[in-house]
TORKESE-225590 format. One record per residue: x, y, z of N, C-alpha, C in turn; residue number from 0; chain. Coordinates in steps of 0.05 Angstrom, whole numbers. Each point is the difference from the previous one (the first is absolute). Layout:
X, Y, Z, X, Y, Z, X, Y, Z, NUM, A
...
***
This chain:
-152, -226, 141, 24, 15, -2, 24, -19, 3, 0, A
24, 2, -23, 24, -21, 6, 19, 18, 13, 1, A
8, 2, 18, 28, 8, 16, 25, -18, -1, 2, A
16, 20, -15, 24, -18, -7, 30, 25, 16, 3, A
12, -6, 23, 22, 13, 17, 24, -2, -14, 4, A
1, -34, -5, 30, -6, -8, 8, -26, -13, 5, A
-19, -1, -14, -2, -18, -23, 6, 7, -25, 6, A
15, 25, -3, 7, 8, -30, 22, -10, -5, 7, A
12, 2, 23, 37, -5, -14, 0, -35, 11, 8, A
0, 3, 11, 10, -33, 32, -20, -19, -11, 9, A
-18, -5, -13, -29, -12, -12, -11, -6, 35, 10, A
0, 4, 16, -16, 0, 17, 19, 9, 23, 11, A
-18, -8, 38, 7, 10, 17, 12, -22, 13, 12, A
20, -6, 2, 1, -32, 15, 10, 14, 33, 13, A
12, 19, 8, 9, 9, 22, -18, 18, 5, 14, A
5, 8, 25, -11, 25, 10, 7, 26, -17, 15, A
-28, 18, -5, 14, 15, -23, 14, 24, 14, 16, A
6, 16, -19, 21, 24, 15, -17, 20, 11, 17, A
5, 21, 31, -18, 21, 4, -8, 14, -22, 18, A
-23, 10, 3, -12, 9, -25, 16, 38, -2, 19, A
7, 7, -23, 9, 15, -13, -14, 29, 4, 20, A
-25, -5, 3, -14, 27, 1, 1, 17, 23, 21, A
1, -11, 24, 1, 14, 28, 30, 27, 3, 22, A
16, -21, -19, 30, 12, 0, 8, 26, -23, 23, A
-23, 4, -10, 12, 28, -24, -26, 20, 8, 24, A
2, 21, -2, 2, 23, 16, -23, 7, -36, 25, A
14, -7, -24, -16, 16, -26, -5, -27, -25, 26, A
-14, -1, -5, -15, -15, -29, 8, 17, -25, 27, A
11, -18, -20, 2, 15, -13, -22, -9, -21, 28, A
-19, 20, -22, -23, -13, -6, 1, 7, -28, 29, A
5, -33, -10, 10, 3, -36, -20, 1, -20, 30, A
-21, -3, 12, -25, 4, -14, -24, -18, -8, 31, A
-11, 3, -15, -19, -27, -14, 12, -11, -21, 32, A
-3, -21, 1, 10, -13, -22, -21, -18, -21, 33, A
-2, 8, -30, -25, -16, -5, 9, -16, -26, 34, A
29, -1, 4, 10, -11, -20, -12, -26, -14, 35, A
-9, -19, 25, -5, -25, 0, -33, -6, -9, 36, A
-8, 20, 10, -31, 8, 8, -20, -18, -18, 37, A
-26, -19, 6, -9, -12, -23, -34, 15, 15, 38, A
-16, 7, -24, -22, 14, 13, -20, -15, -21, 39, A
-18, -5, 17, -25, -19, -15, -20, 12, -1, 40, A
-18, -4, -15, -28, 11, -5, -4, 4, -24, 41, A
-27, 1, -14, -22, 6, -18, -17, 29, 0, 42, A
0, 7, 25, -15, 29, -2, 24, 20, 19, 43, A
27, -6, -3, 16, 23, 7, 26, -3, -14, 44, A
11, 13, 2, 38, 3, -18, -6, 10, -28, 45, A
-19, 11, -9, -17, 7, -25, 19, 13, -20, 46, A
13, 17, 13, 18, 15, -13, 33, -12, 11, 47, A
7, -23, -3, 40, -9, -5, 9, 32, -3, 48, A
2, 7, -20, 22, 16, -7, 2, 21, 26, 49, A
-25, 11, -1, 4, 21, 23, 11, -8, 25, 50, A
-5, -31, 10, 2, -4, 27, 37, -13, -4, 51, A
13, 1, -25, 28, -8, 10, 11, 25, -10, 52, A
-12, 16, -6, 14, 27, -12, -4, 25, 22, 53, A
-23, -12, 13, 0, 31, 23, -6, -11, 29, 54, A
-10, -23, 8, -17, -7, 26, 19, -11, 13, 55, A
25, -16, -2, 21, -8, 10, 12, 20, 12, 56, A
9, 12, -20, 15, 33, 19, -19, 20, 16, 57, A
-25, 5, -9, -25, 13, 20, 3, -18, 25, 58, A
-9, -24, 4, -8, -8, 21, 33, 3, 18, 59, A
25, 1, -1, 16, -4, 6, 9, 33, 10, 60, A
-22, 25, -12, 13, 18, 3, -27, 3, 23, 61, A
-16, -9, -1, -21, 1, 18, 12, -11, 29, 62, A
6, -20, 2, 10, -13, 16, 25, 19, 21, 63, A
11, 13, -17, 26, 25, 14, -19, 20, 8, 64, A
-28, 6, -12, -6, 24, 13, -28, -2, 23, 65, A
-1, -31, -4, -26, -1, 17, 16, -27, 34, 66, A
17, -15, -10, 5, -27, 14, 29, 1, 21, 67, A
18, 17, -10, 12, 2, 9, 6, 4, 32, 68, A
-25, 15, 8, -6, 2, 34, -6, -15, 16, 69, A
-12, -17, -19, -14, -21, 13, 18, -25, 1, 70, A
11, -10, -12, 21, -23, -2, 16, 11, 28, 71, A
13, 29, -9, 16, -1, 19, -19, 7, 29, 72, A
-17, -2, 11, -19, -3, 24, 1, -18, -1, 73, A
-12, -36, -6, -2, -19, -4, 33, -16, 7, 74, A
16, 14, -9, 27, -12, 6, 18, 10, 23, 75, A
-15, 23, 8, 18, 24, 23, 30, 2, -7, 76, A
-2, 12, -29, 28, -6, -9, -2, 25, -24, 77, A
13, 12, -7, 9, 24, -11, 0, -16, -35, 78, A
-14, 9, -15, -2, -20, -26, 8, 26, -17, 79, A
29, -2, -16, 12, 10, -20, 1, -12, -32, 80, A
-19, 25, -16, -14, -21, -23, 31, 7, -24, 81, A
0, -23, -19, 28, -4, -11, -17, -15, -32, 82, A
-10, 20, -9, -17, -20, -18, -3, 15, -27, 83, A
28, 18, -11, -8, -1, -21, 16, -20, -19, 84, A
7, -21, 1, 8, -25, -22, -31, -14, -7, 85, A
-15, 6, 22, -20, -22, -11, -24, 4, -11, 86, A
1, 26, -24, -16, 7, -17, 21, -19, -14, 87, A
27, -5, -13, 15, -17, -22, -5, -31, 9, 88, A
-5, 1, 28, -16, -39, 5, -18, -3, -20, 89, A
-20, 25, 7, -26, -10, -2, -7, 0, -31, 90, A
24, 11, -16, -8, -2, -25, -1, -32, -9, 91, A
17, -12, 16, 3, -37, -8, -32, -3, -9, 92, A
-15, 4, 15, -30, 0, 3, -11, 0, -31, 93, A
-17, -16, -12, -10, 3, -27, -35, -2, 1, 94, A
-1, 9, -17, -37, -6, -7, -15, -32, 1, 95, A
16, -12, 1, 1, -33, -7, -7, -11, 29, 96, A
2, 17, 19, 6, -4, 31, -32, 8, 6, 97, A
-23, 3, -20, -32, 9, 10, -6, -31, -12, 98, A
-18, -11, 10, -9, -26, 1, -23, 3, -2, 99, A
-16, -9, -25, -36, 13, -7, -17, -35, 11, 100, A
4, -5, 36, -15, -18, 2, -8, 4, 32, 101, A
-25, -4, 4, -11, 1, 29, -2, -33, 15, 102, A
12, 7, 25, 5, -22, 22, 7, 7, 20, 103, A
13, -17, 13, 4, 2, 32, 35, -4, -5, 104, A
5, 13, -8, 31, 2, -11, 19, 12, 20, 105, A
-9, 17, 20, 21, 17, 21, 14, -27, 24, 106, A
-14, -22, 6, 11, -21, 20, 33, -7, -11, 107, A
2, -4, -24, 27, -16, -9, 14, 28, -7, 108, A
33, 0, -10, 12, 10, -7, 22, -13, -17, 109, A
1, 14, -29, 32, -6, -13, 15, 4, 5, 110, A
2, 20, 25, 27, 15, -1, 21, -20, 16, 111, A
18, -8, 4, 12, -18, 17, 18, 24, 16, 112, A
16, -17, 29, 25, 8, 15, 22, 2, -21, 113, A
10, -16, -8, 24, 17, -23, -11, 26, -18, 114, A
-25, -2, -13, -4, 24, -14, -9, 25, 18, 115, A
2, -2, 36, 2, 23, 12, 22, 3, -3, 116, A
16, -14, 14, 36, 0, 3, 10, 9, -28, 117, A
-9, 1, -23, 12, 4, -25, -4, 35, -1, 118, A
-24, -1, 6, -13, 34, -2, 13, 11, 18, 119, A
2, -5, 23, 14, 17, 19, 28, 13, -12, 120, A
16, -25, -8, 28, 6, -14, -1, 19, -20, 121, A
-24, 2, -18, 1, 16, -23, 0, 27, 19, 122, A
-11, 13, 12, -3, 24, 10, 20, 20, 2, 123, A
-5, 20, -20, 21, 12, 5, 0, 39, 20, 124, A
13, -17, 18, -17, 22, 40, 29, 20, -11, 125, A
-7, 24, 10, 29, 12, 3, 1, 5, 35, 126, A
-14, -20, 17, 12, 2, 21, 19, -32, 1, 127, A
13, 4, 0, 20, -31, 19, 6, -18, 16, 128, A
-23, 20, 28, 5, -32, 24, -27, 9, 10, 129, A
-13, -14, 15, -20, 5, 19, -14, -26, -10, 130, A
-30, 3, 12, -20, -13, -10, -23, 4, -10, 131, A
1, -7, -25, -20, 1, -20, -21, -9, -3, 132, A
-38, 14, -2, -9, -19, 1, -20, 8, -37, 133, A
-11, -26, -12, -9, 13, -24, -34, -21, 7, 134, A
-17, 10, -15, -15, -13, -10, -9, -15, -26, 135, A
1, -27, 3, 6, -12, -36, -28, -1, 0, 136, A
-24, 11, -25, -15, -5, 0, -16, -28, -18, 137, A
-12, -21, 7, 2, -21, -13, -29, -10, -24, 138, A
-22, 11, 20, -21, -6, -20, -21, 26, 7, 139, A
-14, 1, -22, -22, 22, 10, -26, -18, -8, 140, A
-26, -7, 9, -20, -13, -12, -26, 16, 9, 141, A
-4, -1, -27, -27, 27, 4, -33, -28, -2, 142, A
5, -17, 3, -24, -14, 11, -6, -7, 23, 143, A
19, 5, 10, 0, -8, 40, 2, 35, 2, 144, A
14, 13, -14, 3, 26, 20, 17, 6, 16, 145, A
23, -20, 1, 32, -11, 8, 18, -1, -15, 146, A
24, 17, 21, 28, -6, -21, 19, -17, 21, 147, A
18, -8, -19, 22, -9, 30, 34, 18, -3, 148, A
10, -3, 20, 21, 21, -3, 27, -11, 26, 149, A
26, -1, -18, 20, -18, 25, 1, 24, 20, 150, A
11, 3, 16, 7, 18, 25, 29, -10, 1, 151, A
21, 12, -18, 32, -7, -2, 16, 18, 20, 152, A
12, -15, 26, 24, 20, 2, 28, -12, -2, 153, A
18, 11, -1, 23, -9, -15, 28, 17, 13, 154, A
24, -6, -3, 25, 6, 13, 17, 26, -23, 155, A
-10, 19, -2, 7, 10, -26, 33, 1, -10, 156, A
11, -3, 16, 36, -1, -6, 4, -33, -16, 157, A
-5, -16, 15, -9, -31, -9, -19, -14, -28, 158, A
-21, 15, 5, -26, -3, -13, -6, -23, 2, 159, A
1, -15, 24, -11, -27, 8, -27, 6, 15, 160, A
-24, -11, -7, -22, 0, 10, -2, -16, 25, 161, A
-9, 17, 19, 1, 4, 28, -28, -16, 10, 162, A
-15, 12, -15, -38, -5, 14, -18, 2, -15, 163, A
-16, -19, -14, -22, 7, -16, -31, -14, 5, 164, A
-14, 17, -7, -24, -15, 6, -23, 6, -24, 165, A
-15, -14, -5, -20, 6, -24, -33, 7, 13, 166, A
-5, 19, 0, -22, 4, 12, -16, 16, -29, 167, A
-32, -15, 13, -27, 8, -19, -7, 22, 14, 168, A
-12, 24, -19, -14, 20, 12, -28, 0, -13, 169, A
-19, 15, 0, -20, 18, -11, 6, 20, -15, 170, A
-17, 0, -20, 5, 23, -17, -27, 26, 9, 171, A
13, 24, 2, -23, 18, 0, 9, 19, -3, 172, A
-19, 24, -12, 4, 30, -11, -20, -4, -22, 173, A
3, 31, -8, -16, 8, -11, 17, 13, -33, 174, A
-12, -21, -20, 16, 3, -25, 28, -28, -3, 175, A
7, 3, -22, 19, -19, -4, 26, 4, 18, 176, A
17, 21, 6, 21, 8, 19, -5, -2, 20, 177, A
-16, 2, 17, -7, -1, 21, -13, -31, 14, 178, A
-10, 3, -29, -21, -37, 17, 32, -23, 3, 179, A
14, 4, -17, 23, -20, -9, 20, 7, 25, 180, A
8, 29, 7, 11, 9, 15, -17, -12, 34, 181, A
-12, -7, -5, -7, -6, 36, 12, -34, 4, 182, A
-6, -15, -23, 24, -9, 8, 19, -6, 21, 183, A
26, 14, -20, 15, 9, 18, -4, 12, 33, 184, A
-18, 21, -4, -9, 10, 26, -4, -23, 22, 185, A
-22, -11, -13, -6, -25, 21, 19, -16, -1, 186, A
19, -4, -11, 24, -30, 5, 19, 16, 28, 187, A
1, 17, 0, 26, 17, 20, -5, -6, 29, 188, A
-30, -18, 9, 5, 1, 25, 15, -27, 5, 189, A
8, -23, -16, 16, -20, -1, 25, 8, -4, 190, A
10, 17, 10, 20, 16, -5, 11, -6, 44, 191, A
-28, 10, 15, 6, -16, 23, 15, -30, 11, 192, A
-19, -12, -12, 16, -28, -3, 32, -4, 6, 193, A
16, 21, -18, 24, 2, 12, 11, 14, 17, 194, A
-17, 7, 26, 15, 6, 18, 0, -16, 30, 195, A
***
């Protein structure tokens, strides 16, 4: 797992860093999944592209509001207000080109860089204004390990300077394509601790 606090803007920590942000807001605001970036590998899964940038982006994201939302906010002891309809128009960035027809051990590395969180965050368009934001960037899915990886972003939403991020691997499980892909996510949320 890379944990990165405050190396987005400053390129690193040279001082003591600032009290941490989370203790002090009372509500999360929760912008959603993001799979804009998303690169998913495999030979025996992603079978069908079209369907999975045409419907599974916004499923898993509507799944997430009706199954996750309790839980984040348990995990954070913090009142989590979801603010997420811009990012069905993120996730359209997302193309077919983004399924990768090759098996490996592909989930360790990541393309995504700290500026291209810090870029995504800015794109967001929240109709809330100030608080703190937190999103999930999702980065790789690899159906030969059975692992995806996924950032854990929270962010200053008046600002949109990234606050805290961390890239954590999960397990994939369920039953069927939505669900096995969706655990995922499930399993990345307990690195969600980490920041408190």
């Amino acid at each position: 797992m890379l944990f990165m606090s405050c190396a987005f803007l400053a390129g690193g920590c040279a001082t003591t860093p600032p009290a941490h942000p989370l203790p002090k807001s009372d509500t999360v605001i929760w912008a959603g999944l993001d799979y804009s970036m998303v690169r998913m590998y495999g030979t025996q899964d992603f079978k069908d592209p079209d369907a999975i940038f045409s419907h599974y982006l916004d499923a898993w994201n509507a799944l997430f509001l009706q199954e996750r939302i309790k839980t984040i906010s348990s995990i954070l002891n913090k009142k989590v207000e979801p603010d997420t309809e811009h990012m069905a128009e993120r996730n359209k960035i997302a193309t077919t080109g983004q399924v990768i027809r090759e098996d490996g051990d592909f989930v360790e590395t990541s393309h995504i860089t700290s500026q291209d969180i810090a870029d995504a965050v800015r794109s967001y368009k929240l109709s809330e204004q100030s608080g703190l934001g937190l999103v999930f960037i999702v980065d790789r899915l690899v159906k030969s390990q059975g692992r995806g990886a996924v950032y854990l972003v929270f962010f200053d939403v008046s600002t949109r300077q990234v606050i805290a991020s961390e890239r954590v691997i999960a397990k994939a499980k369920g039953v069927a394509f939505r669900n096995y892909w969706f655990g995922v996510i499930k399993n990345a949320e307990p690195g969600l601790k980490k920041f408190l």
